[in-house]
N, C-alpha and C positions, 0 to 999 in steps of 0.2 A: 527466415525473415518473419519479422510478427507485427501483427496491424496496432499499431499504435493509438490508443483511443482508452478511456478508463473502465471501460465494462471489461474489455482485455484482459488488461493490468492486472485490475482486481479478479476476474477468475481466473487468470495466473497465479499471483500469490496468495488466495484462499485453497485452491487445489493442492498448491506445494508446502501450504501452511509457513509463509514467508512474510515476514514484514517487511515494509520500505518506509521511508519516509516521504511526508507529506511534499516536502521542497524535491526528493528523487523524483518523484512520479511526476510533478508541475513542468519540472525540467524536461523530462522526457518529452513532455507532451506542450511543448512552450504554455505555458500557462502561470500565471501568478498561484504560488501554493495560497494563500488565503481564500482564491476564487473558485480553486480546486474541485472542492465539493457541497460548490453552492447547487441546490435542488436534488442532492443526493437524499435519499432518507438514510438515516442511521442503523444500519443492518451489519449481521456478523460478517457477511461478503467484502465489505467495504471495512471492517474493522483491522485489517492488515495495512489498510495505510495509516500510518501512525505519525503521532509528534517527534520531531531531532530530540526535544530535551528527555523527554520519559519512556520513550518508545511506547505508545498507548497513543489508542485514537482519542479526539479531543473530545470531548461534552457526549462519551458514550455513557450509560449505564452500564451496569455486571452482565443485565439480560440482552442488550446489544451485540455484543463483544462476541467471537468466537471463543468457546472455550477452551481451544486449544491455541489461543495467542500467544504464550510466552513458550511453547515447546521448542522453538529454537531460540539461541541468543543473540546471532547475529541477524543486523537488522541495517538492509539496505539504505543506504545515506546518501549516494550519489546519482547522478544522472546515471554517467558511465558503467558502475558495481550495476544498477536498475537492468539498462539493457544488454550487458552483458548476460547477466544472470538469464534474464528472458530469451534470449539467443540457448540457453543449456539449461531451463529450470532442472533446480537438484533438491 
């Protein structure tokens, strides 16, 4: 079981070096993905949750961003793909 909350989330998929999308995680967490990460600062922790269209966080800079963001391809989109994966990070 895993506590459902975005500090989670995010050091889940920074540790596993995983991206998901913005609307996966909103869902997870019922939440409006635009509301998401209102009073986040923009850090490479939080740089795994990314946009459906570009897979990339939005309004990050180079120096923001983990540098290891594109090392996997696949990039979580769904609620469901979200916490499953979270249930077995791989």
């Amino acid at each position: 079981m895993h506590t459902l909350d975005l500090d989670h989330i995010a050091e889940q998929l920074a540790r596993h070096h995983q991206r998901a999308t913005y609307g996966a995680v909103a869902a997870a967490l019922g939440q409006a993905p635009r509301a998401l990460m209102q009073g986040q600062q923009r850090a490479p922790r939080f740089s795994w949750i990314v946009s459906s269209q570009n897979h990339q966080p939005t309004g990050y800079a180079p120096e923001q961003k983990d540098p290891a963001l594109e090392e996997r391809k696949e990039v979580l989109a769904t609620k469901d793909a979200l916490l499953a994966w979270l249930d077995n990070p791989r």
